[in-house]
C-alpha positions in Angstrom: 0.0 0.0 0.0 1.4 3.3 -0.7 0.5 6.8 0.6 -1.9 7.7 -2.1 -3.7 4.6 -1.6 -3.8 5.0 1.7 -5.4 8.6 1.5 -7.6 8.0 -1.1 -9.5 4.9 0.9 -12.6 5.1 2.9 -11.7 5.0 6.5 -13.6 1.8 7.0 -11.3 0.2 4.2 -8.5 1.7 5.7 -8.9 0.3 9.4 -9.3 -2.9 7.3 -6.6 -3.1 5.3 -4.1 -1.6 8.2 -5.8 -4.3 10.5 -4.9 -7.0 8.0 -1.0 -5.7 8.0 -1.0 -5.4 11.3 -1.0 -9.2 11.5 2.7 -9.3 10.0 3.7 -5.9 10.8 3.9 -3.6 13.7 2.5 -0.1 13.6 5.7 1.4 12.8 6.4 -1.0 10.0 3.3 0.2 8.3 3.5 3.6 8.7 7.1 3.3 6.8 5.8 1.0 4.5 2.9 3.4 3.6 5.4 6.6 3.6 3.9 8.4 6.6 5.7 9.6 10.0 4.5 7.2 13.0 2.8 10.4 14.8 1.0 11.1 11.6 -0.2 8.1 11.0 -1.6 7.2 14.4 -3.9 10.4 14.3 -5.2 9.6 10.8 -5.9 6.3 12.3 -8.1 7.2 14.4 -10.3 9.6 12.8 -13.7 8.4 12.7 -13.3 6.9 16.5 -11.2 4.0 15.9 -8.7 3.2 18.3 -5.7 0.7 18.9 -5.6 -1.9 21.4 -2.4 -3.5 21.9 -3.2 -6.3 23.3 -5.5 -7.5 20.4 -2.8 -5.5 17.7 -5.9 -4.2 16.1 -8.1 -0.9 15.6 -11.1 -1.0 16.7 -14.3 1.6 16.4 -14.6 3.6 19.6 -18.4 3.6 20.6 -20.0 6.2 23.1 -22.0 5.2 25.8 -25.2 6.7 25.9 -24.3 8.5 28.9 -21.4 10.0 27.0 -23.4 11.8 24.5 -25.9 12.6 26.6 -23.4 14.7 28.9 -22.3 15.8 25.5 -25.6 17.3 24.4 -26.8 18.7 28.1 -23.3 20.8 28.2 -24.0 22.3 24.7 -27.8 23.0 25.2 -29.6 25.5 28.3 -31.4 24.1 30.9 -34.3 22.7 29.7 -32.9 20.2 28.8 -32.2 19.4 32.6 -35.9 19.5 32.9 -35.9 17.0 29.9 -33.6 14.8 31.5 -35.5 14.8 35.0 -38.7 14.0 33.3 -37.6 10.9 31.2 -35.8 9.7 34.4 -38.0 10.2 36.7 -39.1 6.6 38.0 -35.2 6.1 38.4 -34.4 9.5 40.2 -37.4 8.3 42.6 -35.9 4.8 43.5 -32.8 6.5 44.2 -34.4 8.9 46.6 -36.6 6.7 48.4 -33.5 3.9 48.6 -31.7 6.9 50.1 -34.3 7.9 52.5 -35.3 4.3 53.4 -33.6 1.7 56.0 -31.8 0.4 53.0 -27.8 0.7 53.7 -26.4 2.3 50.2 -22.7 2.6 50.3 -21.3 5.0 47.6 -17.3 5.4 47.6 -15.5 8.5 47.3 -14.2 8.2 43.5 -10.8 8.7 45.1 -10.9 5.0 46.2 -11.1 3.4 43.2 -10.6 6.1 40.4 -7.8 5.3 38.1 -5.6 7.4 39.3 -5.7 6.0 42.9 -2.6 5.1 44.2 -2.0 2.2 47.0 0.6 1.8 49.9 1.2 -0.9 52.4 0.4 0.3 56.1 0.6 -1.7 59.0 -2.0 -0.5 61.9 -2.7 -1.9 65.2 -5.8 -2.2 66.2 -8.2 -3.7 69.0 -9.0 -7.5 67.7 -12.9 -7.5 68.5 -13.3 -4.3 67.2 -11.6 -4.9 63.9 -13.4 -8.7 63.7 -16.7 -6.7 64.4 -16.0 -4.4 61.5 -15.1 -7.0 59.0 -18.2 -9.4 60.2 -20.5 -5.9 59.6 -19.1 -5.2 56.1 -19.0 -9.1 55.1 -22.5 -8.9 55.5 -23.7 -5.6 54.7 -21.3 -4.9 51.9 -20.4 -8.5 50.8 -19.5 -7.0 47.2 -16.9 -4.6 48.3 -13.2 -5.5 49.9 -12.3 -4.4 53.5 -9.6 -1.8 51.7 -12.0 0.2 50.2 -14.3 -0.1 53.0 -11.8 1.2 55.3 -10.2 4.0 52.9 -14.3 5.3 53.0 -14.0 5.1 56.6 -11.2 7.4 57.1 -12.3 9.6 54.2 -16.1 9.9 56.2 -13.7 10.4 59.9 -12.1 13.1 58.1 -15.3 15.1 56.8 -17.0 14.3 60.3 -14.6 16.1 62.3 -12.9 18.6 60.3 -16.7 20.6 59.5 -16.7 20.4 62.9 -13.7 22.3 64.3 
């Protein structure tokens, strides 16, 4: 394939083909191959959402969740469609109220617990044996999804906000 080829493809043609080479070649080999700069041909790669994963050495199309678009839209348009949003969701914004408000136990972590930029380190803490068995039987059963780490990350973070509004 040379660069006029390349350019004068569909981009649908083009992930294929490129997908096809990349079975024999690496990305680099390609781009040489076709007469592009690596950094060049990367971005035209993924124009029309297409994206490389490694592990599978392929290009595949990047698809939006709805939620994606529909943060999208709501940031470009006024308010009403806030008023749209909370009128098709509704029934859902009312289960999550009324699961708030009831006896229900609803746990939501501080994104800093798990986001993907959370970083981990080793501490070693002494603490009162019953107590700390009475904390892990209480999360076993209460939170039997969720490990004792983040559990007890959110219980420092909600120490923290407890007594520092307070001072």
């Amino acid at each position: 394939m040379n660069k006029e080829t390349f350019f004068t493809m569909t981009i649908e043609d083009r992930v294929k083909a490129v997908n096809k080479m990349l079975q024999d070649y690496s990305l680099s080999e390609i781009a040489e191959k076709v007469g592009i700069p690596s950094s060049s041909f990367s971005k035209i790669m993924r124009e029309g959402d297409y994206l490389y994963h490694q592990g599978e050495k392929k290009f595949f199309p990047f698809i939006r969740s709805e939620n994606d678009r529909r943060s999208a839209n709501t940031s470009k348009k006024s308010n009403t469609n806030d008023i749209t949003f909370v009128k098709e969701n509704i029934d859902v914004l009312k289960r999550i109220v009324n699961a708030k408000g009831s006896n229900d136990t609803q746990l939501i972590l501080d994104e800093r617990i798990y986001g993907s930029k959370a970083t981990y380190v080793n501490k070693n803490l002494r603490m009162n044996k019953e107590i700390y068995e009475d904390f892990a039987n209480f999360c076993n059963k209460n939170f039997p999804g969720l490990t004792l780490q983040h559990l007890c990350s959110q219980a420092l973070i909600d120490f923290i906000y407890k007594y520092e509004k307070s001072q």
